[in-house]
N, C-alpha and C positions, 0 to 999 in steps of 0.2 A: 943337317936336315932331319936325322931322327928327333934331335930334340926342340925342332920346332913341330913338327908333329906329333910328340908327347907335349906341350905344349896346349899346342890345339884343343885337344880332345879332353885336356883336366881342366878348363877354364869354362865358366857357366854354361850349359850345354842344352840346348832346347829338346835334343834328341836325348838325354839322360832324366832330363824331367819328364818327359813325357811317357819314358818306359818306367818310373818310377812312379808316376803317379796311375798306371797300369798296372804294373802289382799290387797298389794300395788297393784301387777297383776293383780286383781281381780278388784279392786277401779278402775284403768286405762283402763279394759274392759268396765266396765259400763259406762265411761264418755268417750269414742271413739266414733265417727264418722262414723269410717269406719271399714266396716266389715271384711278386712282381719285382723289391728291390734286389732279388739277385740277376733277372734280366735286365736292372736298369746298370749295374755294377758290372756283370759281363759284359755288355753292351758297351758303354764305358772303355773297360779295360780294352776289348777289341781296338777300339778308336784308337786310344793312345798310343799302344801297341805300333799298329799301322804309322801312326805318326810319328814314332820316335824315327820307324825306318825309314823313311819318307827324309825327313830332316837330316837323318845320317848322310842320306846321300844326297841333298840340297844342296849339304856342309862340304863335301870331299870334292863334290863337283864343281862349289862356288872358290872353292879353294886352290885345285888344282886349277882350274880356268885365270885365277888372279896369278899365281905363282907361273904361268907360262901365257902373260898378256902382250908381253912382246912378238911372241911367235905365232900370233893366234893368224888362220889362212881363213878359216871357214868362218864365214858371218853367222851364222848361227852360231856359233861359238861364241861371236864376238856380244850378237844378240841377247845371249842368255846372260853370260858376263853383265852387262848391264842391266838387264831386269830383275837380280839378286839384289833384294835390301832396298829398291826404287820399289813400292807400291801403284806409281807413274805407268811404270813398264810393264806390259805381260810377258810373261815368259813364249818364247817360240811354241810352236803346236810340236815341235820335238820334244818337250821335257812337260808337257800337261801332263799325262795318263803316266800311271804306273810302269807299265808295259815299255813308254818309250824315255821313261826316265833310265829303266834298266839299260836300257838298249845306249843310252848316252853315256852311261859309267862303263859299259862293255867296250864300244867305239874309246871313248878317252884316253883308257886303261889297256887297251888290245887284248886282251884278256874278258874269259865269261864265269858268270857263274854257275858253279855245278846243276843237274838238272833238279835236282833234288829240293834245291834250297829255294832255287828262284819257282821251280811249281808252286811249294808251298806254301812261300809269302805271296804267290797272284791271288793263291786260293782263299787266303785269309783276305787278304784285300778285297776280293770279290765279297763276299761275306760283309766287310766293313762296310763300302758301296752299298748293298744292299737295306744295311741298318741307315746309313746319312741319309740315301736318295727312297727310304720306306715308303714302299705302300701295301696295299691291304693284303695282294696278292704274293707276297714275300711271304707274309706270315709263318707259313708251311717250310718255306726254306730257311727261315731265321730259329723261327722256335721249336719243331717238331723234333722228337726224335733228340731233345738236348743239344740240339748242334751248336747254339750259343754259348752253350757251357761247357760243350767239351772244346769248341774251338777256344773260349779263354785260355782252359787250362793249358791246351797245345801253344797257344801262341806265344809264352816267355820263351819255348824253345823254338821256335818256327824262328820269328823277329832276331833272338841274338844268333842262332847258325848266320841268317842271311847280315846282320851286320858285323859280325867277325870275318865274314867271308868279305865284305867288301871294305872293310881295316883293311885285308892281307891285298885287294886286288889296289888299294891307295899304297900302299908300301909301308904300312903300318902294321905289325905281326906281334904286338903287343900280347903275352898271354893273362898280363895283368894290366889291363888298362880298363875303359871304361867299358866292357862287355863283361867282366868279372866283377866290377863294384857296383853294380846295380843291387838297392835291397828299398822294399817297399815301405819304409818309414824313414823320414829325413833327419 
């Protein structure tokens, strides 16, 4: 079992490209010039960020759902199982939102994540949301005050706490696995 989940996680990875082309965005903000492409690079690196985590836990939860498809009680379980990798299927109104995708890895796993970790990443996610779904009246909460910029910086660590943590909560406690090899050039 460990080594199909070392496995797993070193095989082309949607969620390691996307934290990795999030440092590159990130690395390309910091060493701009000019302040619209370092909001477009923050802005950017936010996204990916988000999205690696996001994908991390798509991945553990599409996984763990196929790996115990025999015993599965709850239709929504069974539901979401099938809407992973069909574009056909939408996913349950369980696993939409951030908030209750957490909540499905917590339920799966009977296990939560510290408070710490998971405020952090709603908080960044909330931020992210605000950049995908902009409008004018964001402005002030996006750009003011550098909060784009310092939530990039924050979020290499924001992003890998909560996905280390939810390695440990899949049964995965790798201290060298794919939360340590992450580097912003391929």
């Amino acid at each position: 079992m460990a080594l199909e989940k070392a496995a797993f996680f070193n095989t082309r990875s949607y969620m390691a490209e996307m934290f990795n082309d999030a440092l590159y965005y990130l690395q390309e903000g910091r060493a701009s010039n000019d302040e619209f492409a370092q909001y477009r690079f923050y802005r950017s690196a936010l996204i990916n960020f988000c999205s690696s985590a996001e994908a991390a836990m798509a991945k553990i939860v599409h996984n763990h759902l196929r790996q115990n498809e025999g015993s599965l009680k709850n239709n929504s379980d069974r539901g979401l199982l099938n809407s992973f990798n069909n574009a056909d299927i939408l996913p349950p109104e369980g696993f939409k939102t951030i908030g209750d995708k957490i909540k499905t890895v917590e339920r799966l796993f009977k296990q939560k994540f510290t408070k710490d970790s998971k405020k952090a990443y709603i908080n960044l996610t909330r931020l992210r949301n605000k950049i995908i779904h902009y409008d004018s009246s964001y402005a002030s909460i996006v750009y003011e005050n550098g909060t784009v910029e310092k939530m990039a910086n924050d979020a290499p660590e924001i992003v890998d706490a909560f996905i280390t943590e939810l390695f440990k909560l899949y049964g995965y406690n790798s201290v060298d696995g794919f939360q340590s090899k992450r580097t912003p050039s391929y």
